[in-house]
N, C-alpha and C positions, 0 to 999 in steps of 0.2 A: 655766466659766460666767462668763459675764458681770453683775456685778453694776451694781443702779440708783440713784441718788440720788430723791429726792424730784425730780418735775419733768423727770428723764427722762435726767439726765447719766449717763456711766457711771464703776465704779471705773477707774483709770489705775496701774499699777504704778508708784513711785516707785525711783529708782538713781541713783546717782550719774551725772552730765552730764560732768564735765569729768574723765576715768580716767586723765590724765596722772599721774606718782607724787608723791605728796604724801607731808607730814611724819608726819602723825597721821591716823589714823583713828579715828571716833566712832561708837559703834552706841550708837543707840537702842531706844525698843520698836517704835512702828508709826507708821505716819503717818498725818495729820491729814488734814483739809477744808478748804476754803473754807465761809465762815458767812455766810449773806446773813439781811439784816431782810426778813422778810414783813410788808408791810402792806396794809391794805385799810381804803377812806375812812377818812384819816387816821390810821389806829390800829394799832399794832402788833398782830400776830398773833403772832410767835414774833422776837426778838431775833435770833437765833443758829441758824440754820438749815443744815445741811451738806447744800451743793449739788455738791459737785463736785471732784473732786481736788485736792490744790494744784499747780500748774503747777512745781513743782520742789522737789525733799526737804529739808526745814526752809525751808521758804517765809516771808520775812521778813513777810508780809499787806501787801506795798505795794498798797497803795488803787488805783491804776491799774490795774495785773492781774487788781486782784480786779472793780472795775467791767469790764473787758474780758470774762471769765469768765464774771459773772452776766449778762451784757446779752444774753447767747448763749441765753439760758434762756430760754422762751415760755413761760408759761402762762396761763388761760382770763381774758379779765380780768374777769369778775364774783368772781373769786377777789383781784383785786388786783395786786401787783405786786412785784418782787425788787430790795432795793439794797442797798449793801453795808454792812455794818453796820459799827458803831464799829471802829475802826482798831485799839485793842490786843484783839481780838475776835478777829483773824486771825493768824496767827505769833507768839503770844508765845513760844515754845520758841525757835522760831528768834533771835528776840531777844536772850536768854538766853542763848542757846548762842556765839553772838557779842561778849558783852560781858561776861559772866559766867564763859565757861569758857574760849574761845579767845584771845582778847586778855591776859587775867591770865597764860596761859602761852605767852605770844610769839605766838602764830599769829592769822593771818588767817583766812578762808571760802577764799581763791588754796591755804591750804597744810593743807585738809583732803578728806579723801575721808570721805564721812557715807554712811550704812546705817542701816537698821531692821530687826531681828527680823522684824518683819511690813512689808513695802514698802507695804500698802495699808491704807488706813481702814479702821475699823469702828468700829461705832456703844457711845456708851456709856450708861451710864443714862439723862441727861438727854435725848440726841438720840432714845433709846427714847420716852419718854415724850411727847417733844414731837411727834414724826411719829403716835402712836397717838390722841395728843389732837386734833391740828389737820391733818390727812392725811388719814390716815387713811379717815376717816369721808366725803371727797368722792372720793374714788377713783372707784367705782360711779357717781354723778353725775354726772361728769366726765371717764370716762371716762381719768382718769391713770393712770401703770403702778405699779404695786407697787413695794412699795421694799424692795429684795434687798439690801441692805449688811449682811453678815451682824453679830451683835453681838460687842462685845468679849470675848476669848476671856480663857483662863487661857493655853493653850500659843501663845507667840508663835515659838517656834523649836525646828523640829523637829530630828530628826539630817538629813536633806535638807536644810533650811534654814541649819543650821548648816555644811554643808559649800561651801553657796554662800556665804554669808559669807568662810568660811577662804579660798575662790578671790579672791573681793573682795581679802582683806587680801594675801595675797599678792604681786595685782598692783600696790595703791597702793603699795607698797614702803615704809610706812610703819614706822616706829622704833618709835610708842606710839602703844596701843591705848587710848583714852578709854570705857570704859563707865558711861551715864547711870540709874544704878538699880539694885534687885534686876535685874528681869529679864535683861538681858544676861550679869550675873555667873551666874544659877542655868542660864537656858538655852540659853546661850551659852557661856561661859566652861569651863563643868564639864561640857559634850559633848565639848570640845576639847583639854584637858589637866589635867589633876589640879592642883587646889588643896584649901587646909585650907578653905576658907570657903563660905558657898553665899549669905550677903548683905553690903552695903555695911557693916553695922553688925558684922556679926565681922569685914570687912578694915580697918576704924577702928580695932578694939581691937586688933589683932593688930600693923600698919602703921603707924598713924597717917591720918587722912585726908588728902587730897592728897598722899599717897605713891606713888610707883610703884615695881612690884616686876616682877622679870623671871617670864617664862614662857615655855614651848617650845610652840610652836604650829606643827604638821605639821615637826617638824624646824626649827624658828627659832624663835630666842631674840628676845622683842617684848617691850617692857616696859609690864604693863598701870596704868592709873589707872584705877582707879572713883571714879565722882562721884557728887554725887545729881540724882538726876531733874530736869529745868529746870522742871518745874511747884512740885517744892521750893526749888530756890532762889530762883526769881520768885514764888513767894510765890499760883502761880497757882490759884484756888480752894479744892480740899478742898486742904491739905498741912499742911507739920510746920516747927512752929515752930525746931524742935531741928535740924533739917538746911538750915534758912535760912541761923541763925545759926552754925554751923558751917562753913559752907560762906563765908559774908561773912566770916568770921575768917580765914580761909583765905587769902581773896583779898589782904585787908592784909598778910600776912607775906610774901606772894610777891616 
């Protein structure tokens, strides 16, 4: 099934572009959106609105792509009109992930191979709320299409998904495994080979944080790091103060 954004875009599976073998690979949980501002005379309607896949997995939000993206999008203009909303609105993970977690340990974006649990968006409370409030309700009017972007799940990674992952990792020929969160370490990590741990916070106490430890994965020894989520260490909306600063202390002793 093909799913819809607001406005009529559809979901786009997100993978890795460039499968040449790289140092490290990084799995995430799922991937984002593009966020456009809806406004209408003069006034914003919805800030941050997810219109549209991002055109490549940990999408840095450059403002060019993202205006190229949204400009593609029609809708009715008694509704108004789509622009691209504030700049750190768009890709702060990717940010993060670039200067936060790849650069402190030697690597560039050239010498990683990046995955998500889930390759494609889905919606989470906020983008619930905002399409039910201000969407919603002109749909029927307007004759726009329904918005099928299923919601944020619990299960990001099946045993299916986790075996397309292990293919993934195989072929980047990657040394170490960087996982961003619980979720990679419980539903990821622990389909694919036995550890003591099921979150970031027992491999801290056990390890140390930013340690990496070996693992046998389909017959090969990779040695994983778990980190914390780039929304904890960019500090981005809901998160934890205790894994910011953990994580920035981190960085200085590297």
């Amino acid at each position: 099934m093909k799913y819809q954004y607001p406005f009529g875009e559809y979901v786009h599976r997100l993978v890795q572009q460039d499968q040449t073998p790289k140092k490290v690979f990084v799995l995430g949980v799922y991937a984002s959106a593009v966020h456009a501002r809806w406004e209408k005379d003069g006034k914003t309607i919805c800030n941050a609105l997810a219109v549209a896949s991002e055109p490549k997995i940990f999408w840095d939000g450059n403002q060019e792509e993202a205006r190229s993206i949204i400009d593609r999008i029609r809708i009715p203009e008694e509704l108004g009109r789509l622009v691209p909303t504030d700049k750190d609105l768009n890709g702060p993970s990717a940010r993060v992930l670039d200067e936060d977690i790849l650069k402190p340990l030697g690597f560039t974006r050239d010498d990683a191979w990046l995955c998500d649990c889930l390759p494609e968006t889905r919606l989470n409370g906020n983008q619930q709320r905002t399409i039910a409030k201000n969407y919603e309700p002109l749909i029927k009017k307007y004759g726009l299409n329904p918005v099928t972007v299923p919601d944020r799940p619990y299960l990001f990674c099946d045993c299916k998904r986790a075996k397309e992952i292990t293919e993934e990792l195989k072929k980047s020929q990657a040394e170490l495994l960087v996982l961003l969160g619980d979720v990679p370490i419980c539903q990821y990590l622990r389909r694919v080979c036995k550890v003591p741990y099921r979150y970031l916070r027992e491999y801290s106490d056990m390890y140390g944080y930013g340690k990496a430890t070996p693992v046998i994965i389909d017959g090969r020894e990779i040695h994983v790091l778990p980190l914390a989520h780039p929304r904890q260490i960019g500090a981005l909306g809901r998160s934890s103060r205790k894994w910011f600063d953990i994580h920035h202390d981190w960085e200085k002793i590297l």
